[in-house]
HTML snippet that shows the backbone in 3Dmol.js (N, CA, C, O; Angstrom):
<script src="https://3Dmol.org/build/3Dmol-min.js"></script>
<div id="view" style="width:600px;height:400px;position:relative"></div>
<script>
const pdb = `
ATOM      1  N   UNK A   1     101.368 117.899 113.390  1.00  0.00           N
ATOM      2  CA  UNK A   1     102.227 118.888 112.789  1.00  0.00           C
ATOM      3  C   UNK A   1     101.494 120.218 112.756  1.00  0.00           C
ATOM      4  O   UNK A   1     100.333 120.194 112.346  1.00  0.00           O
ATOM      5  N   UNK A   2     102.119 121.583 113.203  1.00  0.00           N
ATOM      6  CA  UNK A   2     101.731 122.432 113.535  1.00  0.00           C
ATOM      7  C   UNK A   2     101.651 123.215 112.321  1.00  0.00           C
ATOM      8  O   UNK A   2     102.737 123.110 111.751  1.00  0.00           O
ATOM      9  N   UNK A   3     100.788 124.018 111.608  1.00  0.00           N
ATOM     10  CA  UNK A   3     101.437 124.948 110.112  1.00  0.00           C
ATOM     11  C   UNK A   3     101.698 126.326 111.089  1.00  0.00           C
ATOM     12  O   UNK A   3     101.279 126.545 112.226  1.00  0.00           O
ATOM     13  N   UNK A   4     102.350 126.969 110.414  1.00  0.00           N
ATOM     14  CA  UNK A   4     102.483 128.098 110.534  1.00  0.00           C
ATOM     15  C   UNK A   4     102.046 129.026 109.500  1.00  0.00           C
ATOM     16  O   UNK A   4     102.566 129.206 108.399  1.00  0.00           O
ATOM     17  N   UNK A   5     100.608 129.819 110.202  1.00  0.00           N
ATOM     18  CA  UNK A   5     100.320 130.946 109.196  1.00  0.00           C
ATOM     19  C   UNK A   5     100.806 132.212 109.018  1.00  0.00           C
ATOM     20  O   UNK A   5     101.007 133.029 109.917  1.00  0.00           O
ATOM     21  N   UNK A   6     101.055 132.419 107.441  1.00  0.00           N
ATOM     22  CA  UNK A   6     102.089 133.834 107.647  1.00  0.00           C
ATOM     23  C   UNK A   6     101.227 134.324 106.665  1.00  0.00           C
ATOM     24  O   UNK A   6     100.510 133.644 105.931  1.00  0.00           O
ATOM     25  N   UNK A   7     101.338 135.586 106.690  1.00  0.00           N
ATOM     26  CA  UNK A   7     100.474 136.593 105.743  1.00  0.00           C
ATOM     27  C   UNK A   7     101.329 137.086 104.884  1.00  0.00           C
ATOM     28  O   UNK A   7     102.352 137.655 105.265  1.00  0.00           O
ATOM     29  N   UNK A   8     101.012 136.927 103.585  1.00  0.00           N
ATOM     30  CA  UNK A   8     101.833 137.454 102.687  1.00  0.00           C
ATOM     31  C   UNK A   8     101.074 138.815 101.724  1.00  0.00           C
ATOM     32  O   UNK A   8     100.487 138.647 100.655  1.00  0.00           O
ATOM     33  N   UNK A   9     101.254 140.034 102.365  1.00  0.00           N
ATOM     34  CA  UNK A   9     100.401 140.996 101.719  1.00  0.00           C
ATOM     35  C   UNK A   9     100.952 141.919 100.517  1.00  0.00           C
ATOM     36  O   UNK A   9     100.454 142.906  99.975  1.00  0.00           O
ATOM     37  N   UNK A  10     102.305 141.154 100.279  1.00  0.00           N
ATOM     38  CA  UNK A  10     102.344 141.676  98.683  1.00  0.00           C
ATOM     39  C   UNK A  10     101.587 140.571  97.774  1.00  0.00           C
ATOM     40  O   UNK A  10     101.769 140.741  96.569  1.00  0.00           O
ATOM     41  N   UNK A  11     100.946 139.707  98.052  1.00  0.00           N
ATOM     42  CA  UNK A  11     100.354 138.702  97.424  1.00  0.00           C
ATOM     43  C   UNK A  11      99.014 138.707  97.467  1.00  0.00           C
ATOM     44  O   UNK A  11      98.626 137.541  97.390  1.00  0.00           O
ATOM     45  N   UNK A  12      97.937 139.618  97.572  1.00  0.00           N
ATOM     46  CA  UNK A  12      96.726 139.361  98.646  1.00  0.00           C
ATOM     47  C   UNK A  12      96.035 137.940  97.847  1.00  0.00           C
ATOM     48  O   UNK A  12      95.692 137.112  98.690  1.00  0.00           O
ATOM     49  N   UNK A  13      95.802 137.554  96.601  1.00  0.00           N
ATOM     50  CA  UNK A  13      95.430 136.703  96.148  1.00  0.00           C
ATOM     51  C   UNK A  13      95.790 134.969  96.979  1.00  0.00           C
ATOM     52  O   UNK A  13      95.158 134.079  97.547  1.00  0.00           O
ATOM     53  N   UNK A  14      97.025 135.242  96.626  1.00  0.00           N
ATOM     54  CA  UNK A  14      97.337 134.062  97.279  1.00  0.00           C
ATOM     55  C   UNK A  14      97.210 133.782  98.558  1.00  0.00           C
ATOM     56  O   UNK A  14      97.003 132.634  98.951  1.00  0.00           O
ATOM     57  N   UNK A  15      97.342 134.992  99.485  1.00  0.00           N
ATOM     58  CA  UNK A  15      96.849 135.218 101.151  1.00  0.00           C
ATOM     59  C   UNK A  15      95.228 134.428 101.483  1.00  0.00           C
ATOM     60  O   UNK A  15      94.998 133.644 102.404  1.00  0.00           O
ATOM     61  N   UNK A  16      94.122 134.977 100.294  1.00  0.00           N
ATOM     62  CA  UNK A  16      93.085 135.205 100.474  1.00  0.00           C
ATOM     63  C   UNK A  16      92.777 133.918 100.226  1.00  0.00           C
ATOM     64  O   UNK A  16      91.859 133.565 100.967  1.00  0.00           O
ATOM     65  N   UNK A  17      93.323 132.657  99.161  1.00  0.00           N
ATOM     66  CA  UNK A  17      92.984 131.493  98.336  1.00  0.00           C
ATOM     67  C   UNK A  17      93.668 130.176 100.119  1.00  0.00           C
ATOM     68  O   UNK A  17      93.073 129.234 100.644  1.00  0.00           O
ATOM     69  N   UNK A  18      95.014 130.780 100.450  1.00  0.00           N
ATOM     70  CA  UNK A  18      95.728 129.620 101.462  1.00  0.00           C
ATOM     71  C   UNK A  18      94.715 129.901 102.901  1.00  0.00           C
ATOM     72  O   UNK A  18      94.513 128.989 103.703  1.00  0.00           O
ATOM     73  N   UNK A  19      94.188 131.151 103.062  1.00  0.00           N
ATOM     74  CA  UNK A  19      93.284 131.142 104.458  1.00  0.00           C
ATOM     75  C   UNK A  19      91.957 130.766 104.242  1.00  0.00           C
ATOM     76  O   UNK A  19      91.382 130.213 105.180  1.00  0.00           O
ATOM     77  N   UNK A  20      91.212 130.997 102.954  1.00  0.00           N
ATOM     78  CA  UNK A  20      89.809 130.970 103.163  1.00  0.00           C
ATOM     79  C   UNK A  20      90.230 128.998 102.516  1.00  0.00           C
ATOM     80  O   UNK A  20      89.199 128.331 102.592  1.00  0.00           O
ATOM     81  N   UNK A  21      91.102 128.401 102.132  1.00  0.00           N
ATOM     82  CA  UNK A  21      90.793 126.934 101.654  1.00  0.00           C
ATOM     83  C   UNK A  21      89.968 126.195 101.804  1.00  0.00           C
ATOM     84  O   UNK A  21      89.502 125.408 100.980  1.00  0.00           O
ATOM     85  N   UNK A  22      89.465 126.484 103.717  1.00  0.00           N
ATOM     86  CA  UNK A  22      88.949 124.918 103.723  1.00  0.00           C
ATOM     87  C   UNK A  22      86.968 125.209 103.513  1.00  0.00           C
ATOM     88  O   UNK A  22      86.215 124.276 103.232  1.00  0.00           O
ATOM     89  N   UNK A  23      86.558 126.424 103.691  1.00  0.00           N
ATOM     90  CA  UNK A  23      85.430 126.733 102.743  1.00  0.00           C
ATOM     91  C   UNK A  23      85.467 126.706 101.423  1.00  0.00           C
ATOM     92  O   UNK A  23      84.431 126.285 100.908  1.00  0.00           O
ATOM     93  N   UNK A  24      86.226 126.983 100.782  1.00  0.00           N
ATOM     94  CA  UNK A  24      86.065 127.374  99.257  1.00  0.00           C
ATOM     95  C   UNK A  24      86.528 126.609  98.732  1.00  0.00           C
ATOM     96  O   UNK A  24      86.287 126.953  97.575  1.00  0.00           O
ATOM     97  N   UNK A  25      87.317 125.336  98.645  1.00  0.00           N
ATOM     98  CA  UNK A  25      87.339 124.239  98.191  1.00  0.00           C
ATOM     99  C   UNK A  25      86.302 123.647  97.712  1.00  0.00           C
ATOM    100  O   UNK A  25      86.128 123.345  96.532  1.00  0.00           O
ATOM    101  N   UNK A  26      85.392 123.414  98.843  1.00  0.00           N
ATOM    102  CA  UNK A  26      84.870 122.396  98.467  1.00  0.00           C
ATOM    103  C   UNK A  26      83.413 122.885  97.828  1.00  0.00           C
ATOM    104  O   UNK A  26      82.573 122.201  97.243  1.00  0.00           O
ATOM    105  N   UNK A  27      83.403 124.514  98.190  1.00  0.00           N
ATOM    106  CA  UNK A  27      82.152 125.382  97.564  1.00  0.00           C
ATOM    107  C   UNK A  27      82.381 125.238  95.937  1.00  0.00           C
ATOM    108  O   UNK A  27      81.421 125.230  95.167  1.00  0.00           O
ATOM    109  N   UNK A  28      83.808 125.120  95.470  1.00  0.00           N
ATOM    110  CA  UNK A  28      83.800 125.717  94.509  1.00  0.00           C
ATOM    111  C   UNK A  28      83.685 124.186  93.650  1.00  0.00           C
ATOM    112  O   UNK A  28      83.003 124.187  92.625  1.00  0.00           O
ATOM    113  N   UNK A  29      84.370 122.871  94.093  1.00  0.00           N
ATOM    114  CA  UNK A  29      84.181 121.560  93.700  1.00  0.00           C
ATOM    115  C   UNK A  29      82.763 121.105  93.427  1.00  0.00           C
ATOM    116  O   UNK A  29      82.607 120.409  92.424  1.00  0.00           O
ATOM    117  N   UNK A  30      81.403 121.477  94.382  1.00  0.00           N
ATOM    118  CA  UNK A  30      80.299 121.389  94.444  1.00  0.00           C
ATOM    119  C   UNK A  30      79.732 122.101  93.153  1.00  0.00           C
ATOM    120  O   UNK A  30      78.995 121.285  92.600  1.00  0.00           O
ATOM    121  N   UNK A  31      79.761 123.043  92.589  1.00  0.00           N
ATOM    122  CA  UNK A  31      79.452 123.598  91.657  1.00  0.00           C
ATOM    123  C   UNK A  31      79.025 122.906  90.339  1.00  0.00           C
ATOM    124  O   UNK A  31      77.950 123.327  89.912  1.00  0.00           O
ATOM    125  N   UNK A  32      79.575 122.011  89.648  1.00  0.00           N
ATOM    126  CA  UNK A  32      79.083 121.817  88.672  1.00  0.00           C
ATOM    127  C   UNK A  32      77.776 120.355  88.897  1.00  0.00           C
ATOM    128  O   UNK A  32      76.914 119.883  88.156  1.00  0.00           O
ATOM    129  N   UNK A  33      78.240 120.051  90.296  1.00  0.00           N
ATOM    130  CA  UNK A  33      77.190 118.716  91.061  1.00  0.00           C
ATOM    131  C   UNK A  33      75.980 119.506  90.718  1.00  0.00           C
ATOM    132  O   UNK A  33      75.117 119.113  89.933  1.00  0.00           O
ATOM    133  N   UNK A  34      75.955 121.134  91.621  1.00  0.00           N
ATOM    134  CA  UNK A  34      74.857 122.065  91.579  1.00  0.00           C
ATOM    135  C   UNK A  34      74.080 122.180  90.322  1.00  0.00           C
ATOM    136  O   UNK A  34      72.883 121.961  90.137  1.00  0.00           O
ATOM    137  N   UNK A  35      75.278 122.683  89.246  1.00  0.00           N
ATOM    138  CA  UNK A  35      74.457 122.960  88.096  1.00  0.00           C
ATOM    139  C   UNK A  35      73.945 121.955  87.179  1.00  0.00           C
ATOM    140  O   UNK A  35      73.128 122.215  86.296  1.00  0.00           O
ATOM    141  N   UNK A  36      74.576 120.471  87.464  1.00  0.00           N
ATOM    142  CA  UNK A  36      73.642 119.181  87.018  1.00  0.00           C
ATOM    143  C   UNK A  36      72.693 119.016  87.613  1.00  0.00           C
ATOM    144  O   UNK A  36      71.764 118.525  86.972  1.00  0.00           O
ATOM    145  N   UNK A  37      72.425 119.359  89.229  1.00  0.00           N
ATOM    146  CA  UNK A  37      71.133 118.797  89.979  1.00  0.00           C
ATOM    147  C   UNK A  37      70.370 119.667  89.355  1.00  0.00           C
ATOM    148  O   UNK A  37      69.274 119.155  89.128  1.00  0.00           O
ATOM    149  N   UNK A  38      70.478 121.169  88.826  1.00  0.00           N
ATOM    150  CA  UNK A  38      69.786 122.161  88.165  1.00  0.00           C
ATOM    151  C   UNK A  38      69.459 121.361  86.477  1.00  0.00           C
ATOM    152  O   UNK A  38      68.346 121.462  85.961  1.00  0.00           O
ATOM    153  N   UNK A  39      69.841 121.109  86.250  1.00  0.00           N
ATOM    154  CA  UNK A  39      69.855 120.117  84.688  1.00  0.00           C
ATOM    155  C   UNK A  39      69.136 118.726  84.732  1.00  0.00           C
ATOM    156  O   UNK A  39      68.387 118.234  83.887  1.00  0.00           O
ATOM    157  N   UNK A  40      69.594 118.169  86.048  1.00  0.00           N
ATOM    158  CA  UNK A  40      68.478 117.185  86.209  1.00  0.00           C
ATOM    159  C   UNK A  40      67.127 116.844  86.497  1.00  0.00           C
ATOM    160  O   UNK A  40      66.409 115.926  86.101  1.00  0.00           O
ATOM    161  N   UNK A  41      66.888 118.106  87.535  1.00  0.00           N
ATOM    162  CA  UNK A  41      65.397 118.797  87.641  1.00  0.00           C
ATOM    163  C   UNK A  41      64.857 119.189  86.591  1.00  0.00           C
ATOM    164  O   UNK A  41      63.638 119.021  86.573  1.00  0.00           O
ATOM    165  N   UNK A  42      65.439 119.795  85.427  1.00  0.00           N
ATOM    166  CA  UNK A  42      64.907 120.555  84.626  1.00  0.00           C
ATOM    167  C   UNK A  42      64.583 119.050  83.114  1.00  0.00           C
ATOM    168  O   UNK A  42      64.711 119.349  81.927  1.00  0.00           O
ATOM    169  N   UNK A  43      64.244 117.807  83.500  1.00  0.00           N
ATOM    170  CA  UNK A  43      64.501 117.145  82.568  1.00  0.00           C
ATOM    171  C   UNK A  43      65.633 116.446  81.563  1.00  0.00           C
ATOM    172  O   UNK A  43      65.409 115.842  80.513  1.00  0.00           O
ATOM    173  N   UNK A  44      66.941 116.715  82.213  1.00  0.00           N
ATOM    174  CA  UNK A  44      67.742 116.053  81.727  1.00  0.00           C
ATOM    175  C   UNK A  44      67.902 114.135  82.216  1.00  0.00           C
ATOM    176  O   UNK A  44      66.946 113.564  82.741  1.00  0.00           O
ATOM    177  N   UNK A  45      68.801 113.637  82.018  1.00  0.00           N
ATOM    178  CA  UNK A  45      68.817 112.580  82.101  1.00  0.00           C
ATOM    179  C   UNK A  45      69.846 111.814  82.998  1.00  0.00           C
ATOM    180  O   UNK A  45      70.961 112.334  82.961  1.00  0.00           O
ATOM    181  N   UNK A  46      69.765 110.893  83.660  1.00  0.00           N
ATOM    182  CA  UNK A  46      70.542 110.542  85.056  1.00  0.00           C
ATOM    183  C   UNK A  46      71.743 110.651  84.743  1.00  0.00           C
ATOM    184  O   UNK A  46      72.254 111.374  85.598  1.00  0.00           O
ATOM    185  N   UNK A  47      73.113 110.093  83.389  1.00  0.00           N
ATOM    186  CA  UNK A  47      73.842 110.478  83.077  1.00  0.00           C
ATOM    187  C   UNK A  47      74.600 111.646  83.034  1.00  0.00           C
ATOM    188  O   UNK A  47      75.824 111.604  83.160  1.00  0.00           O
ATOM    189  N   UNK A  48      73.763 113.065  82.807  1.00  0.00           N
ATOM    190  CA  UNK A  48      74.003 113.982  83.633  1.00  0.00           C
ATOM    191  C   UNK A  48      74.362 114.452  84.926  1.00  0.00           C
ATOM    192  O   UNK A  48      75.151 115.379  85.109  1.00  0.00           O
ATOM    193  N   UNK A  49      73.906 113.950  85.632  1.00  0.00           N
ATOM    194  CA  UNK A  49      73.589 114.046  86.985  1.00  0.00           C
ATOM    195  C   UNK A  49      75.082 112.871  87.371  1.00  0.00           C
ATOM    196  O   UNK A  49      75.819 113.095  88.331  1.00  0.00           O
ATOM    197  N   UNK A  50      75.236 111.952  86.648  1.00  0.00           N
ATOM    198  CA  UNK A  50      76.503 111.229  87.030  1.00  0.00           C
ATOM    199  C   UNK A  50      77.740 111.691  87.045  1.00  0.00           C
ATOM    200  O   UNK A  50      78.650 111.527  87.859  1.00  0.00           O
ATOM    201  N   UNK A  51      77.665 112.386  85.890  1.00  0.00           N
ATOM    202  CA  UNK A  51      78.849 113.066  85.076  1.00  0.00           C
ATOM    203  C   UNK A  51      79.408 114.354  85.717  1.00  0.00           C
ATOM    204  O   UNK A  51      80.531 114.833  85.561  1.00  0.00           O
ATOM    205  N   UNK A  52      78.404 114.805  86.458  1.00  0.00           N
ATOM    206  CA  UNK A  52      78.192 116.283  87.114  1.00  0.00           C
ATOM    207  C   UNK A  52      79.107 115.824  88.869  1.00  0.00           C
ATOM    208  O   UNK A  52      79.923 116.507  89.489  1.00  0.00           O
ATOM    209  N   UNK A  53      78.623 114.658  89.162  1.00  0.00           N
ATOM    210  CA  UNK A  53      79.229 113.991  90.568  1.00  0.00           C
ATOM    211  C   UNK A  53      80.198 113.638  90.230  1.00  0.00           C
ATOM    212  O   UNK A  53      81.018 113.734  91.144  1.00  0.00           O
ATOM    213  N   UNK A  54      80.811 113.047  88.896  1.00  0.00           N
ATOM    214  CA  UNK A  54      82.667 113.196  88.609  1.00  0.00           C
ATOM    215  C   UNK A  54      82.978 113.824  88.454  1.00  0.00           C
ATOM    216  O   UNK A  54      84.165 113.935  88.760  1.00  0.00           O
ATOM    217  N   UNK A  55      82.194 115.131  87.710  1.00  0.00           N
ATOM    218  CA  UNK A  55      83.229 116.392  87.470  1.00  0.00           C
ATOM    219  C   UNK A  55      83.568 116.602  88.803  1.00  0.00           C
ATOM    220  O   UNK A  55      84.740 116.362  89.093  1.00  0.00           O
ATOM    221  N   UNK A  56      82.521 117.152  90.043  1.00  0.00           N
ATOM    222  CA  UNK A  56      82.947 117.343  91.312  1.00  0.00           C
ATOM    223  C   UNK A  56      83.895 116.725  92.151  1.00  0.00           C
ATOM    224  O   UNK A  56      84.519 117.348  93.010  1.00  0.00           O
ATOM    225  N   UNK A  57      83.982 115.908  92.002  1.00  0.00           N
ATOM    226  CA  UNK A  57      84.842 114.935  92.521  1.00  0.00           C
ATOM    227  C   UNK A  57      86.156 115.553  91.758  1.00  0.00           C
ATOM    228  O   UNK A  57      86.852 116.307  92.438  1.00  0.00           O
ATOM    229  N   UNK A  58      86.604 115.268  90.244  1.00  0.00           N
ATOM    230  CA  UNK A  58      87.800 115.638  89.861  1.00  0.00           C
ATOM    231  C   UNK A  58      88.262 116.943  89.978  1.00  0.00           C
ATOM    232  O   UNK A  58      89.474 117.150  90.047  1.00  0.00           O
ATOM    233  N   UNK A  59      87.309 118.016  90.015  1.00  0.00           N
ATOM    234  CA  UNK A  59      87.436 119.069  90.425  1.00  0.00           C
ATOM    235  C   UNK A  59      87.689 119.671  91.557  1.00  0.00           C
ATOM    236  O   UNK A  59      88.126 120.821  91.528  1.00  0.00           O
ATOM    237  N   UNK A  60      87.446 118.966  92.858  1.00  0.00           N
ATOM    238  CA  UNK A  60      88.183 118.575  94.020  1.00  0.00           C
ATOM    239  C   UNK A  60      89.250 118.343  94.204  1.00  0.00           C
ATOM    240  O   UNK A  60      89.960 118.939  95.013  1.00  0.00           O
ATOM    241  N   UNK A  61      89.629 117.315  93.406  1.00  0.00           N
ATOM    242  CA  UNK A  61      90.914 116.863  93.470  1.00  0.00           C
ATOM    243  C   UNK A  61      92.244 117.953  92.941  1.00  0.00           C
ATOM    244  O   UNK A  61      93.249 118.161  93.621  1.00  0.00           O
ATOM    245  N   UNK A  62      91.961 118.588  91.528  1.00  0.00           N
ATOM    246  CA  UNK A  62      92.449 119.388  90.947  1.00  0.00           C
ATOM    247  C   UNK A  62      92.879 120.475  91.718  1.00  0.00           C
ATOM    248  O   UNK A  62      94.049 120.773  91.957  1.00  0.00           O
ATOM    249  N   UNK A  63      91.722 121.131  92.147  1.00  0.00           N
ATOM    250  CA  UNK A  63      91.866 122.033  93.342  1.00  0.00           C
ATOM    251  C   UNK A  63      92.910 122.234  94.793  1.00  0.00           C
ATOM    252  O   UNK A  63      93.685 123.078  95.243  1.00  0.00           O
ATOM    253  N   UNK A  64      92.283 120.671  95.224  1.00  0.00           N
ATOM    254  CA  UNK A  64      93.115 120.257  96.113  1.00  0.00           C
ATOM    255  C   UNK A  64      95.086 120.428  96.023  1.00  0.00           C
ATOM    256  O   UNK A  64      95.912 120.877  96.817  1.00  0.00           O
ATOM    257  N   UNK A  65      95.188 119.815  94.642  1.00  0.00           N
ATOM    258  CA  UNK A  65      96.637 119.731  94.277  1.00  0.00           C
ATOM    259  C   UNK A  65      96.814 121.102  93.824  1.00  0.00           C
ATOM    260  O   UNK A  65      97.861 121.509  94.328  1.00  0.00           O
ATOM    261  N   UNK A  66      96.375 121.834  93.239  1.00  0.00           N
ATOM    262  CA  UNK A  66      96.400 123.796  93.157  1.00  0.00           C
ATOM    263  C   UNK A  66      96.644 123.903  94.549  1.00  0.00           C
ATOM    264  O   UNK A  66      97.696 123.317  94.806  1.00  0.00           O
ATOM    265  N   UNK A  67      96.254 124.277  95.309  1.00  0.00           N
ATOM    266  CA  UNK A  67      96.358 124.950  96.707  1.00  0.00           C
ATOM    267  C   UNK A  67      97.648 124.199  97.670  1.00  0.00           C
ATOM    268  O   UNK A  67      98.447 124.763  98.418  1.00  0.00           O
ATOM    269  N   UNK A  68      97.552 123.092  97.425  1.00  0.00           N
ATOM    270  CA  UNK A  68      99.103 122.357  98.018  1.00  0.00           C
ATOM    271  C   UNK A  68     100.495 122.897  97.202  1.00  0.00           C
ATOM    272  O   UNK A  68     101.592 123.166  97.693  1.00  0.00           O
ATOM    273  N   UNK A  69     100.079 122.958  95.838  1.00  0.00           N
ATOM    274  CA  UNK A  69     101.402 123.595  95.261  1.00  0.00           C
ATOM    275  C   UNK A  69     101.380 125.126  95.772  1.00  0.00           C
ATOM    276  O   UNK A  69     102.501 125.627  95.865  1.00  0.00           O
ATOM    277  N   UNK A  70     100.601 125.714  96.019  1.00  0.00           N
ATOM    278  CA  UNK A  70     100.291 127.255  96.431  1.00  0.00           C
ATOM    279  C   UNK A  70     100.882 127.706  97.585  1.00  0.00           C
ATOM    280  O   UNK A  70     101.324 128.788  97.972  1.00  0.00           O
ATOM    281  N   UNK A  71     100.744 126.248  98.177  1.00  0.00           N
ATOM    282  CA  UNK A  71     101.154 127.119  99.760  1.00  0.00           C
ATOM    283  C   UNK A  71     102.539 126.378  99.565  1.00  0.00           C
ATOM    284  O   UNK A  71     103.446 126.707 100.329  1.00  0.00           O
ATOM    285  N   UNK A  72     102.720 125.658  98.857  1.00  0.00           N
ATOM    286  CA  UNK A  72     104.904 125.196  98.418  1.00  0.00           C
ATOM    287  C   UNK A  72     105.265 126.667  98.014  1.00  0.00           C
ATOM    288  O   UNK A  72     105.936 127.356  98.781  1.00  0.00           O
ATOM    289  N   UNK A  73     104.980 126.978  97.242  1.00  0.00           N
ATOM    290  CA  UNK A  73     105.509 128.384  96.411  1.00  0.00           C
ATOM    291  C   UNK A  73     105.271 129.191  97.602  1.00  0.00           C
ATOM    292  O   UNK A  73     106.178 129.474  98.385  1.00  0.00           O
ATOM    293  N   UNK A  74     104.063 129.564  97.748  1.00  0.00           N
ATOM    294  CA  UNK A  74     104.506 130.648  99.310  1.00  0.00           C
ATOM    295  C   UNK A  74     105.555 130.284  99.980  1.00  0.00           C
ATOM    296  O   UNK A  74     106.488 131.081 100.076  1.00  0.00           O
ATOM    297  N   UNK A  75     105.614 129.277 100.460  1.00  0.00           N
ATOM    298  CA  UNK A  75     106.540 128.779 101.989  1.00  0.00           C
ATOM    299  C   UNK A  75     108.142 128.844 101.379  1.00  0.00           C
ATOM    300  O   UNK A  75     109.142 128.926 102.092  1.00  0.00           O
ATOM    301  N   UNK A  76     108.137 128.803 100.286  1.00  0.00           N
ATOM    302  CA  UNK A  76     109.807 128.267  99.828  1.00  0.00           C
ATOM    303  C   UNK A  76     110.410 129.606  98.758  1.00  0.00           C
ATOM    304  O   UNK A  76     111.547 130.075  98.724  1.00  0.00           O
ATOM    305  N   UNK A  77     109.206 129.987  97.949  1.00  0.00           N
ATOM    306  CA  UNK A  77     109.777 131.485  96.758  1.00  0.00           C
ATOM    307  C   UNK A  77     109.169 131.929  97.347  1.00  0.00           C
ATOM    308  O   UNK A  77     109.298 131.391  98.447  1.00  0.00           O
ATOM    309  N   UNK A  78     108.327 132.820  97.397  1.00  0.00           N
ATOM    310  CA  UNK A  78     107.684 134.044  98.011  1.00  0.00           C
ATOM    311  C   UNK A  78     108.747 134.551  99.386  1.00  0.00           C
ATOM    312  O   UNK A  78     109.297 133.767 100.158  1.00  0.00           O
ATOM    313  N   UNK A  79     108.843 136.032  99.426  1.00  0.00           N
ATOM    314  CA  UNK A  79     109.364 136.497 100.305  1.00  0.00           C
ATOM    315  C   UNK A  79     108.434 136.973 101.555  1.00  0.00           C
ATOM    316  O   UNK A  79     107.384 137.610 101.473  1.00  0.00           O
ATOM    317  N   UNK A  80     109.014 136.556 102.604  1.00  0.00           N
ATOM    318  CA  UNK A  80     107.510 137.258 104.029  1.00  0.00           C
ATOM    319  C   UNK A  80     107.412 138.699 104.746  1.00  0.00           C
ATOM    320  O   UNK A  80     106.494 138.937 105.531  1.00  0.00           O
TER     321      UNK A  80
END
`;
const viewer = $3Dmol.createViewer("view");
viewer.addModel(pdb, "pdb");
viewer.setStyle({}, {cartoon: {color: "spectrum"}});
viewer.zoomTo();
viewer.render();
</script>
């Protein structure tokens, strides 16, 4: 299935979030993994470091379902 990309520049937000997705997804899901591996180095405790790999994970997911509803609302309300 082919998408079709359309630019929507009364929107730039939403333009900028549906093209850059497949980097910044998963940059932005990684983040709290980051700031536990930073917490776990620093003497925290493996539980941390667990908790930090589910947040990422659910935070992925969350994301994931944000940006699928994002590009519904573009494709169907938004005008082109």
């Amino acid at each position: 299935m082919k998408v079709e990309r359309v630019a929507y520049q009364a929107y730039p937000c939403i333009d900028f979030l549906l093209k850059q997705r497949g980097w910044l997804l998963p940059l932005i899901a990684l983040l709290p993994l980051i700031g536990t591996i930073v917490a776990f180095s620093n003497g925290m405790t493996f539980w941390v470091l667990a908790a930090g790999a589910a947040a990422s994970a659910v935070m992925y997911l969350l994301l994931r379902a944000f940006i699928e509803l994002l590009q519904v609302l573009a494709d169907f309300i938004l005008p082109r």
